[in-house]
C-alpha positions as CSV (number, residue, x, y, z in Angstrom):
1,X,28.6,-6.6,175.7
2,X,31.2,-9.5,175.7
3,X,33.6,-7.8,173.2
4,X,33.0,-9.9,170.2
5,X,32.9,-7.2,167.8
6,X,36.2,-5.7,168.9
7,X,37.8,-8.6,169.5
8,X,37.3,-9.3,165.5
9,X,38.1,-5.4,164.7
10,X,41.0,-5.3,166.9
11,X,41.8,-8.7,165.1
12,X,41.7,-7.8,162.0
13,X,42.7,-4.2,161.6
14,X,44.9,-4.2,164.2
15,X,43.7,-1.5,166.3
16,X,41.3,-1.2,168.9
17,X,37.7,0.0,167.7
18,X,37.5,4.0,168.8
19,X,33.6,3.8,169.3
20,X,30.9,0.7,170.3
21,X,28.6,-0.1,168.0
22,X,26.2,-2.7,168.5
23,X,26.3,-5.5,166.1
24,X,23.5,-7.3,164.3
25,X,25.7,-9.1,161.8
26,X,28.7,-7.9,160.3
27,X,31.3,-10.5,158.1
28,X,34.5,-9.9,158.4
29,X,37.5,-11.4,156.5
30,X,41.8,-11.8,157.1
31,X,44.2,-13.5,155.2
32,X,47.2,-14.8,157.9
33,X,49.5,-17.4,158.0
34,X,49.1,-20.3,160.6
35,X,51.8,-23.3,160.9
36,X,53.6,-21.9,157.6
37,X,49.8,-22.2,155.7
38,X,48.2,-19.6,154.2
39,X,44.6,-19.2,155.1
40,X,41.5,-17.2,154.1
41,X,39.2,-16.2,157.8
42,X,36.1,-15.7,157.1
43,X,34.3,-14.1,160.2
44,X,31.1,-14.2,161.4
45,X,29.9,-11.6,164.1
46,X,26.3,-12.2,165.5
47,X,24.0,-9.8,167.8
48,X,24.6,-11.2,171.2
49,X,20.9,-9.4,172.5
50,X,17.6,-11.4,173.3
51,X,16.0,-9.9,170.2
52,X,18.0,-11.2,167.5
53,X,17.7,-14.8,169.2
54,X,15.3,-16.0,166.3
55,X,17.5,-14.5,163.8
56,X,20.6,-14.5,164.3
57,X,20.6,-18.9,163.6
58,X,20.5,-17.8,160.1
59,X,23.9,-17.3,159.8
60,X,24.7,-20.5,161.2
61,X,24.0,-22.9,157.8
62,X,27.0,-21.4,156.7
63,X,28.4,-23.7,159.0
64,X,27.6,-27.4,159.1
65,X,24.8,-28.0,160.3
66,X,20.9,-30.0,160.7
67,X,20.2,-30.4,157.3
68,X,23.0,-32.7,155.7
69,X,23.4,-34.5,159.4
70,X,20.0,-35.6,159.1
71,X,19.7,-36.1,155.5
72,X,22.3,-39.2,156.0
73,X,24.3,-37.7,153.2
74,X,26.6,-36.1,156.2
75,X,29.5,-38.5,157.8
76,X,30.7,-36.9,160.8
77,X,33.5,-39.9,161.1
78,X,34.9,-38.6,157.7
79,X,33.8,-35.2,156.9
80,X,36.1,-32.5,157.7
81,X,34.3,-28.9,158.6
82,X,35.6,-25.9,157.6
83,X,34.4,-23.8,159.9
84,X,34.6,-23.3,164.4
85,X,32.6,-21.5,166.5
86,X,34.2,-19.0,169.3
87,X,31.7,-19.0,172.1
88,X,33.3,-15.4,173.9
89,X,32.1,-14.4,177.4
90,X,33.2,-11.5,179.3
91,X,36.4,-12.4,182.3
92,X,34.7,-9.2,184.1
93,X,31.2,-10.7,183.8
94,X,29.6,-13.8,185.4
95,X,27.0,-13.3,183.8
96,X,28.3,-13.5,180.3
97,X,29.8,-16.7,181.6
98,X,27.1,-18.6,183.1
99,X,25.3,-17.6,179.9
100,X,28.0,-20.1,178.0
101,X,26.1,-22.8,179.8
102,X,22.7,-21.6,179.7
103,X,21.9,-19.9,176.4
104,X,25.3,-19.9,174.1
105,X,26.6,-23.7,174.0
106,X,22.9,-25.1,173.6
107,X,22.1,-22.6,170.8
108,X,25.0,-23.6,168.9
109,X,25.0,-27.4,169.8
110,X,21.2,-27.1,168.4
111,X,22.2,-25.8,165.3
112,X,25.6,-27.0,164.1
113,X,26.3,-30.3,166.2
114,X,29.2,-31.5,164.7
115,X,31.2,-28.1,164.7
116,X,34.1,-27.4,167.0
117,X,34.0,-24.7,169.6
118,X,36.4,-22.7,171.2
119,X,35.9,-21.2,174.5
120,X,37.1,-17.5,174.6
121,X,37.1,-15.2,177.6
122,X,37.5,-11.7,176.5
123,X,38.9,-8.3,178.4
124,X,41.7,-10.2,179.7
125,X,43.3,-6.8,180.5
126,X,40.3,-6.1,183.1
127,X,39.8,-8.8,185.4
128,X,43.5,-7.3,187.3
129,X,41.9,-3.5,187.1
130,X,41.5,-1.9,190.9
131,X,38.0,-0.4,189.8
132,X,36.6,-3.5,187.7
133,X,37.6,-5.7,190.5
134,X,35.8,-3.0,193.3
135,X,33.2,-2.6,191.3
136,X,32.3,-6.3,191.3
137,X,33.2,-6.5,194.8
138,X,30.4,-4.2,195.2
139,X,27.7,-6.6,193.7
140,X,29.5,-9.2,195.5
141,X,31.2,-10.7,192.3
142,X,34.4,-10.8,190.9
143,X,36.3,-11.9,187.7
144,X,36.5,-15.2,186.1
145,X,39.3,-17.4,187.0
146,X,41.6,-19.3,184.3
147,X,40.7,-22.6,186.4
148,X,36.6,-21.5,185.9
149,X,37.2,-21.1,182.1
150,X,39.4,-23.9,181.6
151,X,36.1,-25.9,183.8
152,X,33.6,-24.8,181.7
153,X,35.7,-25.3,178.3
154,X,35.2,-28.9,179.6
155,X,31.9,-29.2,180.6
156,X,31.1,-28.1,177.3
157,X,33.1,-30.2,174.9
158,X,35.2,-27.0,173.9
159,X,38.4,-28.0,171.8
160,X,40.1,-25.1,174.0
161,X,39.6,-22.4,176.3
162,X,41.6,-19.2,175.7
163,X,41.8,-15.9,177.1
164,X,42.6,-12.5,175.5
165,X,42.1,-8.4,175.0
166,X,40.9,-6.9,172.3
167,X,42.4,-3.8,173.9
168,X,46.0,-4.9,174.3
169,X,45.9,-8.1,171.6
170,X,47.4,-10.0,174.5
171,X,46.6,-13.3,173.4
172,X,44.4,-12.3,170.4
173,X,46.3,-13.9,167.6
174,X,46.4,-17.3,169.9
175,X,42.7,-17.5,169.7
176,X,42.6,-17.1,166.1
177,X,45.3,-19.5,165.2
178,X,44.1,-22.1,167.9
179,X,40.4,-22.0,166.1
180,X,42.5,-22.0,162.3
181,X,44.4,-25.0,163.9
182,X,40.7,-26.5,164.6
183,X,39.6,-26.9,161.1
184,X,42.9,-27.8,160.0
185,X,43.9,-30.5,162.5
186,X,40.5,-30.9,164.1
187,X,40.7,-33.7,167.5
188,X,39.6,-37.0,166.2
189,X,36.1,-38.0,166.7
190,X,35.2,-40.7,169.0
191,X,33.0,-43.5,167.2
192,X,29.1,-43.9,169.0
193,X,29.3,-46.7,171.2
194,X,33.1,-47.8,171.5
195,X,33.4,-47.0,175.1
196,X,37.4,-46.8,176.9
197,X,38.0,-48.7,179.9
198,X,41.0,-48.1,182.2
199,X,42.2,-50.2,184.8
């Protein structure tokens, strides 16, 4: 568990989730204020486990995705998505990050090419614990840096890489306003073939 589902309770309620409870899919909804805009979230909270791999895409044509790209009646150069994808891995768990590479950023890239991701590590408040960090030490691991995040973020296109904890909200409303800030003021999209030469 990567914290997904308490990073959007703890978001949203603002409180910590007593109890875990494994998701399957669970919507969840805020109205904030981001830049001096109101805006209406709309969020999205997928099963992470192997057995929901063939359905949890179903939730993703809520986003933009295959079917108007390869229809032709889909610009990316113009159109303007409403929607971002937080890819969240656990600081306290290589494995949760290497699966960014491996299973999460292909899955999504598959299914919704043209949508923005954010890279989010979750559990901030762990990777400086004494026991996390022993207990890692044991297997002969340890937390994920900032510099690893902020590496991957860019291997995979992310439009940032962010940090929080669900637990203490350090840095929780950053990730949601960063990923609001996405659909609002999303990067500008390079052309196909105009290629940038510096000398």
């Amino acid at each position: 568990a990567v914290g997904k589902t308490c990073l959007l309770i703890s978001y949203t309620t603002n409180a910590f989730p007593g109890e875990y409870i494994p998701t399957v899919f669970d919507n969840y909804s805020a109205n904030v204020m981001v830049d001096g805009k109101p805006v209406n979230l709309g969020l999205w909270d997928t099963a992470g486990q192997e057995d929901y791999d063939r359905l949890r895409p179903l939730s993703y044509p809520q986003t933009v995705g295959d079917d108007r790209a390869s229809s032709g009646s889909w610009d990316p150069l113009t159109f303007s998505p409403k929607d971002v994808f937080l890819i969240c891995f656990s600081l306290v768990s290589p494995a949760s990050f290497e699966n960014v590479r491996a299973k999460w950023y292909p899955e999504v890239r598959h299914h919704c090419p043209h949508t923005p991701i954010l890279l989010v590590g979750t559990k901030l408040d762990l990777r400086d614990d004494k026991d996390t960090i022993e207990r890692l030490r044991d297997k002969k691991l340890a937390p994920i840096t900032y510099p690893q995040g902020l590496a991957m973020a860019r291997e995979i296109g992310s439009v940032k890489y962010l940090e929080c904890s669900a637990l203490t909200q350090r840095g929780l409303k950053t990730v949601f306003d960063e990923a609001i800030r996405a659909v609002l003021c999303p990067p500008p999209v390079k052309k196909p073939g105009k290629k940038c030469t510096v000398f």
